[in-house]
Backbone as numpy.savetxt, mean C-alpha at the origin, in Angstrom:
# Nx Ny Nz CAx CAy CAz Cx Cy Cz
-13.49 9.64 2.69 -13.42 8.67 3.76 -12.05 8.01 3.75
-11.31 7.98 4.92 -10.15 7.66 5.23 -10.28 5.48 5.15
-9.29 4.96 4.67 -10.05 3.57 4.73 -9.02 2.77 5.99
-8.85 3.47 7.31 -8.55 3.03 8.22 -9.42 2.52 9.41
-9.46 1.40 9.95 -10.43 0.75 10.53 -10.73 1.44 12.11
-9.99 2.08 12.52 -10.19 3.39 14.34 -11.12 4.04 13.05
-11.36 4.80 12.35 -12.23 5.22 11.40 -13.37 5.47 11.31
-13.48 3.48 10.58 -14.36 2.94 10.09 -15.20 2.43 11.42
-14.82 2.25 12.43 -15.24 1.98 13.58 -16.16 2.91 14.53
-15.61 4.22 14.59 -16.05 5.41 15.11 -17.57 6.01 14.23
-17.21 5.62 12.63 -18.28 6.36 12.05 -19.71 4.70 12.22
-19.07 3.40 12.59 -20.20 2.79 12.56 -20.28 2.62 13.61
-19.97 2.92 14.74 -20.60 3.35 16.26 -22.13 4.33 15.81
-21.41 5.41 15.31 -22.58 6.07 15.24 -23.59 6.10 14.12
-23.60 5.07 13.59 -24.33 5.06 12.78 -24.31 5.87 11.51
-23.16 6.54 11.00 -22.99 7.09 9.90 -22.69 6.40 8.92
-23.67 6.71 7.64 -23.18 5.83 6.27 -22.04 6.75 5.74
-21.43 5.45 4.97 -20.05 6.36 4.05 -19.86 5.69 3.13
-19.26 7.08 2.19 -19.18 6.18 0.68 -17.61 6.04 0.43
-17.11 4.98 -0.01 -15.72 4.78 -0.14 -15.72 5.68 -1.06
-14.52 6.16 -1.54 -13.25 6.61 -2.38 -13.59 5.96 -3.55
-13.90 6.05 -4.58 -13.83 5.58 -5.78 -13.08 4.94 -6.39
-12.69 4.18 -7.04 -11.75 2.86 -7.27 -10.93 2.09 -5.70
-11.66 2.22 -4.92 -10.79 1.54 -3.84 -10.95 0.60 -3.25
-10.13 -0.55 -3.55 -10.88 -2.12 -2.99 -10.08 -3.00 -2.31
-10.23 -3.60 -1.43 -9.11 -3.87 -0.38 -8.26 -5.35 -1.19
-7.06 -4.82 -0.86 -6.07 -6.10 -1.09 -5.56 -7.14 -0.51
-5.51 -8.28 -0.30 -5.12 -9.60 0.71 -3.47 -9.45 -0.10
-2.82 -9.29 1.46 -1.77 -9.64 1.28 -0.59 -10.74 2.43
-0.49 -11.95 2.05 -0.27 -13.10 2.51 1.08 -12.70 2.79
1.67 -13.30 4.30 3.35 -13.15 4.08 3.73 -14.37 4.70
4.80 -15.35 3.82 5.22 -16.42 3.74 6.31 -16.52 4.68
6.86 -17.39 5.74 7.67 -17.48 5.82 8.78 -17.85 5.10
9.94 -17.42 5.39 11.12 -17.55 4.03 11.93 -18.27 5.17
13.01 -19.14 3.99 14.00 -19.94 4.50 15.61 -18.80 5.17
15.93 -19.35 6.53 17.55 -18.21 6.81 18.09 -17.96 5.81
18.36 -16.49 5.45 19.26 -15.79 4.94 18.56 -15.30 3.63
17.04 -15.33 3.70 16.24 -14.98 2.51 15.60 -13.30 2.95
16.05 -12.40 2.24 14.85 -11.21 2.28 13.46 -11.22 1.31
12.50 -10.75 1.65 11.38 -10.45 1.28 11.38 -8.90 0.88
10.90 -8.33 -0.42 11.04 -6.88 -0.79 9.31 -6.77 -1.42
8.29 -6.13 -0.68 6.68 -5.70 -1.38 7.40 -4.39 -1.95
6.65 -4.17 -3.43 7.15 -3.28 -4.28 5.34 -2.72 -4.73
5.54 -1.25 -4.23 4.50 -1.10 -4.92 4.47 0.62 -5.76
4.03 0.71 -6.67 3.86 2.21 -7.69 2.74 2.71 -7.68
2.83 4.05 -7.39 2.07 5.43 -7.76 1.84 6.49 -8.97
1.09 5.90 -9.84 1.05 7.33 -10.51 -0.44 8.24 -10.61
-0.25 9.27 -10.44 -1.46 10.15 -10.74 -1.41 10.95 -12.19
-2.99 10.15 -12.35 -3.42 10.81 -13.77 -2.64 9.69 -14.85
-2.88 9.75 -16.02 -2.36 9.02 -16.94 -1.13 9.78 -17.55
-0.89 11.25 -17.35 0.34 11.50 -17.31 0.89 12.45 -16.65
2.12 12.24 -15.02 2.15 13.18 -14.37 3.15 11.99 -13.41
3.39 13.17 -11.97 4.52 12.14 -11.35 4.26 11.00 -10.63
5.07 10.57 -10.61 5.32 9.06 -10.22 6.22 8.66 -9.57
5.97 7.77 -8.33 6.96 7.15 -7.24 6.67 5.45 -7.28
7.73 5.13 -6.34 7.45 3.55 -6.26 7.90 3.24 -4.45
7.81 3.01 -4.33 8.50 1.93 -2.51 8.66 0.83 -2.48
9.62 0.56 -1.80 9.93 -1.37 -1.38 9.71 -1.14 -0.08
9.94 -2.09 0.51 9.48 -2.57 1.83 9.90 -3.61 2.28
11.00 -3.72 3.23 11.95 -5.19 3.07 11.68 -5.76 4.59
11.60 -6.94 4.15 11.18 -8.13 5.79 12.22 -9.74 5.64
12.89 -9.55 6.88 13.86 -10.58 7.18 12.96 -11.94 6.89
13.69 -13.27 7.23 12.87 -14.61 7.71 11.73 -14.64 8.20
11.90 -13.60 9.43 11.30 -14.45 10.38 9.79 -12.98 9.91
9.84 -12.00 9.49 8.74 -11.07 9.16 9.38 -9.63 9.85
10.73 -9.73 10.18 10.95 -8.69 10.92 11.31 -7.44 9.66
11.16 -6.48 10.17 11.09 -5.25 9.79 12.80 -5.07 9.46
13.65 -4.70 7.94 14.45 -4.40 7.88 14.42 -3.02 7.75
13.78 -2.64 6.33 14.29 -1.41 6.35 13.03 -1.16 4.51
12.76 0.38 4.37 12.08 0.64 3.50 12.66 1.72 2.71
12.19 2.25 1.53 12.43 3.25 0.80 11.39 3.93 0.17
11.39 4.90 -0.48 10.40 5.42 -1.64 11.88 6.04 -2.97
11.13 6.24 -4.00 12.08 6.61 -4.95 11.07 8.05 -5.75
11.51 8.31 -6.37 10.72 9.62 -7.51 11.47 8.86 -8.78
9.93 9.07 -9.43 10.22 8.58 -10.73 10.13 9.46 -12.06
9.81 10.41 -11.54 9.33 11.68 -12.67 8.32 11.70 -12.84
7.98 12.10 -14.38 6.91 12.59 -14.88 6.63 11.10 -15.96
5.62 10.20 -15.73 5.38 9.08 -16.21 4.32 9.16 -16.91
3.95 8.19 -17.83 2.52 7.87 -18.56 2.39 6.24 -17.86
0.91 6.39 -17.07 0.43 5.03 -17.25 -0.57 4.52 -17.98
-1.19 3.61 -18.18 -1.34 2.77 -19.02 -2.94 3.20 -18.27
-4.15 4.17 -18.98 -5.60 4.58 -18.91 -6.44 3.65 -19.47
């Protein structure tokens, strides 16, 4: 099950049950306005499996919430923390 809400919408039109994705639980994420000349950077990491590859992304937003600019990186072959 995809956890996008056009989705989640379509399958509870029709009355279909669904089972989430296993470990997947939704996150609140608040965005503050910042004072002129402040960037905002959400940083978030990927790894699959406890040892195997791994990426990260930023995600950068001006003052006012506007959209600057994003990235992804490769991080190799990582161990996380099982």
């Amino acid at each position: 099950m995809n956890n996008n809400i056009i989705n989640f919408s379509i399958l509870k039109f029709f009355d279909i049950q669904t089972k989430p994705r296993k470990g997947t639980r939704p996150i609140q994420v608040i965005w503050k306005m910042l004072e002129v000349g402040w960037i905002k950077i959400n940083t978030d990491e990927i790894a699959k499996k406890c040892m195997g590859y791994a990426i990260y992304s930023d995600f950068l937003r001006g003052n006012q919430g506007d959209y600057i600019g994003s990235f992804t990186s490769f991080m190799g072959v990582q161990n996380s923390i099982c």
